[in-house]
C-alpha positions in Angstrom: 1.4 24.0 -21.2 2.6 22.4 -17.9 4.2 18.7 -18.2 2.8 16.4 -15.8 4.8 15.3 -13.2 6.3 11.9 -13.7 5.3 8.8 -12.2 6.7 8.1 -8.6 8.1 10.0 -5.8 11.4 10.0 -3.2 9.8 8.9 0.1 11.8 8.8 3.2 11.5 7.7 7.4 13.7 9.0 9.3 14.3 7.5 13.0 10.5 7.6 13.2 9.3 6.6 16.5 5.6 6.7 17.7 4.2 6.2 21.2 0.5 4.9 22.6 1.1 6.1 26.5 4.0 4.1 27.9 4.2 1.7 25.0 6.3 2.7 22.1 4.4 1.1 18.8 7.1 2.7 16.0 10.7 2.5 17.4 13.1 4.4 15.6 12.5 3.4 12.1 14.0 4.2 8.9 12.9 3.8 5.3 14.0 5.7 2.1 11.7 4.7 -1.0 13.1 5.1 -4.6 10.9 6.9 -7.0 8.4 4.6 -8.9 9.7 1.1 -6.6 7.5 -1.0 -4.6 8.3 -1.4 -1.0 6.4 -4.2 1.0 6.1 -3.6 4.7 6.3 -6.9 6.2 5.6 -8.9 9.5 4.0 -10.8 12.2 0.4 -9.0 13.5 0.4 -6.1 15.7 4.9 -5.3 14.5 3.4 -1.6 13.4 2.6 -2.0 9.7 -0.8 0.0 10.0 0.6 2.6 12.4 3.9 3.2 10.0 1.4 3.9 7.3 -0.6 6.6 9.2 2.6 8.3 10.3 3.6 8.1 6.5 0.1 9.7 5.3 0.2 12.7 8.6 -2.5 10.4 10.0 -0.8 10.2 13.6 1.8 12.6 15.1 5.5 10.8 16.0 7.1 11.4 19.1 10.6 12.1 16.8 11.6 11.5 13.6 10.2 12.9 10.4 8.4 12.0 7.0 9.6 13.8 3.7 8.1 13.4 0.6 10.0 13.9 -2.6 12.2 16.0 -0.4 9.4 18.0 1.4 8.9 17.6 5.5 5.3 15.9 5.8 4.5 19.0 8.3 5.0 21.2 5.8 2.1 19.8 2.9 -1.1 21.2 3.3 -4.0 18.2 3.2 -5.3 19.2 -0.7 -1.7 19.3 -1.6 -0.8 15.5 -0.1 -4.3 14.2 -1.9 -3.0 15.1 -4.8 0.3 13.0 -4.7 -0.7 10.2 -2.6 -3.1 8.1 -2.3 -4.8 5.0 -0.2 -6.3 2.1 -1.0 -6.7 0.0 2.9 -7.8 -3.6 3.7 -11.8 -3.1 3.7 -13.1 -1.0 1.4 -16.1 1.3 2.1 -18.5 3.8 0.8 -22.2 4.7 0.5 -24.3 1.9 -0.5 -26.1 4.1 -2.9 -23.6 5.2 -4.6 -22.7 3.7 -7.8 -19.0 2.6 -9.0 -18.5 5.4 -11.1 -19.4 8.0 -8.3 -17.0 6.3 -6.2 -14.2 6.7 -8.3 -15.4 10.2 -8.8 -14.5 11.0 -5.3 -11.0 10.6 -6.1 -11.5 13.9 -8.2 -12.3 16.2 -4.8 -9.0 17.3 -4.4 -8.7 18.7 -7.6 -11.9 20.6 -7.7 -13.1 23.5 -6.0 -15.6 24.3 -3.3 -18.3 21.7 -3.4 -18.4 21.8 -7.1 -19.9 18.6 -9.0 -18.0 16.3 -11.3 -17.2 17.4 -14.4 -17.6 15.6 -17.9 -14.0 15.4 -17.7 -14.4 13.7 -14.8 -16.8 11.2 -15.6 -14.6 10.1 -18.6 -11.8 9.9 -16.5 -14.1 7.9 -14.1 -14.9 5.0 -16.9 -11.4 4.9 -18.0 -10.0 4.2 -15.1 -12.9 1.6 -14.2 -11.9 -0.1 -17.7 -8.3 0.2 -17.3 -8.3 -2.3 -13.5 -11.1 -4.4 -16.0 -14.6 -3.4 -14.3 -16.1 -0.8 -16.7 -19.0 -2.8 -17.2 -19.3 -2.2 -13.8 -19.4 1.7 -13.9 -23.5 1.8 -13.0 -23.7 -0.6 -10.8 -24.7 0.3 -7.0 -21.6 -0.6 -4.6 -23.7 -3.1 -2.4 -23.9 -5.3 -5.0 -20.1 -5.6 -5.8 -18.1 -8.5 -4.7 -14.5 -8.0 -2.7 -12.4 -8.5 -5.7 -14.8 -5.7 -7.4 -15.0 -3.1 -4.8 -11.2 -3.2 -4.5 -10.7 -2.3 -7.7 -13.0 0.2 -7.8 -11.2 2.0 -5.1 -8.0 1.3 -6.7 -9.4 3.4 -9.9 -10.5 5.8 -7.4 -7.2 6.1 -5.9 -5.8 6.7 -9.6 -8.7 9.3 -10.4 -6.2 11.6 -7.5 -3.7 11.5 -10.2 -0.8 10.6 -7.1 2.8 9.8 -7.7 2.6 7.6 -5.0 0.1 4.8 -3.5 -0.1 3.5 -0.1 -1.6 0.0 0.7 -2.9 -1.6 4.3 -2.8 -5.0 3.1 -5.1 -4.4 0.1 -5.4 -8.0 -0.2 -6.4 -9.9 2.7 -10.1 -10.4 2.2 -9.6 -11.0 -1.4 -9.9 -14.7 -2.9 -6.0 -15.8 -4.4 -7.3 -14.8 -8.1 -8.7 -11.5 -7.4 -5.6 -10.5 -4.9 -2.7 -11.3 -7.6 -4.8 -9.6 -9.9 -4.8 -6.2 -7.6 -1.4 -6.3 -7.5 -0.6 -7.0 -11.2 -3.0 -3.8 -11.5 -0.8 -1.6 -8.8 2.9 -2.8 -9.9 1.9 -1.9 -13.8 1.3 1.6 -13.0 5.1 2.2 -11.5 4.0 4.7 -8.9 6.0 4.9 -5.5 4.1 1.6 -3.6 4.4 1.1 0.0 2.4 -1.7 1.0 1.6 -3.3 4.1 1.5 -6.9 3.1 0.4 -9.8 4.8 1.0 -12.5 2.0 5.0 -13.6 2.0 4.2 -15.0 -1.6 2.6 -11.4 -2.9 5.2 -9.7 -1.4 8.1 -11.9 -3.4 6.7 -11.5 -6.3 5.2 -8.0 -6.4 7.8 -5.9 -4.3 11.2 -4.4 -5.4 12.2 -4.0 -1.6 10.8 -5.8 1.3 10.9 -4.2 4.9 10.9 -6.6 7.9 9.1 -5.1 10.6 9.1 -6.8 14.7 7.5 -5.2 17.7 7.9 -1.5 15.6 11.5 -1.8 14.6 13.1 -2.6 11.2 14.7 -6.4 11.8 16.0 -6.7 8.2 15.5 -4.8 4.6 16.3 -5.3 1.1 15.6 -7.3 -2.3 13.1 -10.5 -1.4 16.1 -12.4 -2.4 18.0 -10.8 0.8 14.8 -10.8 3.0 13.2 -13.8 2.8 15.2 -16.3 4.8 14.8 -19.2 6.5 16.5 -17.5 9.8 14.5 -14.0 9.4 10.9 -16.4 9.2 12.0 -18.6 11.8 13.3 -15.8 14.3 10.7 -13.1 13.2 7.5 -15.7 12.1 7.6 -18.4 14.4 7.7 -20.5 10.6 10.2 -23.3 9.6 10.4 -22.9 5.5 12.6 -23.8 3.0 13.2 -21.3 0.2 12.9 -22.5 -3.2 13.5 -20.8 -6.3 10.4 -19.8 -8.4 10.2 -21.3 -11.6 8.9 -18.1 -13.6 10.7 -15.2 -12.3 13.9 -16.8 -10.1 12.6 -14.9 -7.3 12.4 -16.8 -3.8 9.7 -19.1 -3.5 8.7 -19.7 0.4 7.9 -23.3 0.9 6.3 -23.9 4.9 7.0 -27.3 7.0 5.8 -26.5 10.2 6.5 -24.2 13.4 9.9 -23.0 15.1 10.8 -23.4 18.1 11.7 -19.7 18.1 7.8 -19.6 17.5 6.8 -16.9 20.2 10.3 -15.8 21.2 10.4 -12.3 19.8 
């Protein structure tokens, strides 16, 4: 019998660079994700987050630079094979409206059937399970029109899982979500220890959720490393436009970004 792979994969950017025309959006960027961490891609709107994702997944061609997943160049997986490691869950989450919340999670079964063959039993139980285990299994029949934000996320989040990937990618999963339902998300996504890199738009999430926080400014990497090292008043002022102070949280120690107002470096990078 043949083990299942563990939990979490090497990811690694290497002097990535990306162009739109004339306008270079990635700029020679370098990453390497440990195996099972969680790695928040942070920054102002419009610094590449999105774009660094979709070179990450094969979604866009780089000018240079590669992608290599646990050790493999991204050119050389084939599309069933990368759907079966890693997996997406972006900002707005869609599907058919006539589909219910179990057949949505049973999409995340396609790359591991064959042809246009229908869900199995297996599959279906895997479908509820996963629905109970992110805490909407009581949801399993109902139609995805009538889900709320908070709902549908999760949903896609179990239908991520249902791939069965070492490694999840996020485009600011949270930003339409209400505080409750996005800490809630991420409790979900950190508990399963898979390789997480997340394009995060809340500073607070990303102290609290990530192992490794990457700064990103106009497509390059400004600064990189625990939240302690990242989060700074200099790097929010110079990179944010924001004066903070940085307080220490009283639950986990971990920085604790406290706003006063606006920089005068607001607008300067």
């Amino acid at each position: 019998m043949t083990a299942e792979p563990a939990p979490g994969i090497g990811v690694t950017v290497d002097h990535l660079v990306f162009r739109a025309g004339a306008v270079t959006i990635i700029d020679d960027v370098c990453l390497t994700v440990a195996p099972g961490s969680l790695t928040g891609l942070i920054g102002p709107n419009g610094s590449g987050k999105s774009t660094l994702l979709k070179l990450i997944l094969g979604l866009a061609a780089p000018a240079a630079g590669s992608v290599t997943i646990g050790g493999k160049d991204l050119r050389r997986w084939s599309r069933r094979e990368l759907a079966r490691t890693v997996a997406v869950l972006a900002q707005h989450s869609t599907a058919s409206t006539d589909m219910t919340a179990s057949q949505v999670v049973n999409l995340g079964r396609i790359p591991h059937q064959s042809g246009w063959a229908l869900p199995s039993s297996s599959d279906r139980d895997m479908a509820q399970q996963l629905l109970d285990e992110v805490g909407v299994g009581h949801l399993a029949d109902r139609h995805w029109s009538l889900l709320s934000g908070g709902e549908r996320q999760k949903v896609q989040l179990a239908r991520a899982l249902a791939q069965k990937p070492r490694a999840l990618v996020l485009d600011e999963p949270t930003n339409h979500l209400d505080p409750a339902a996005a800490w809630d998300l991420m409790e979900q996504v950190a508990a399963k220890k898979l390789t997480t890199i997340a394009a995060i738009h809340d500073l607070d999430i990303a102290a609290r959720f990530c192992d490794r926080l990457v700064v990103l400014s106009r497509g390059t990497v400004v600064a990189h490393g625990s939240p302690r090292e990242v989060l700074t008043t200099d790097m929010l002022a110079e990179v944010y436009g924001l004066k903070a102070d940085i307080g220490v949280h009283p639950v986990d120690g971990g920085p604790l970004v406290i706003h006063t107002g606006v920089s005068p470096l607001a607008g300067q990078r």
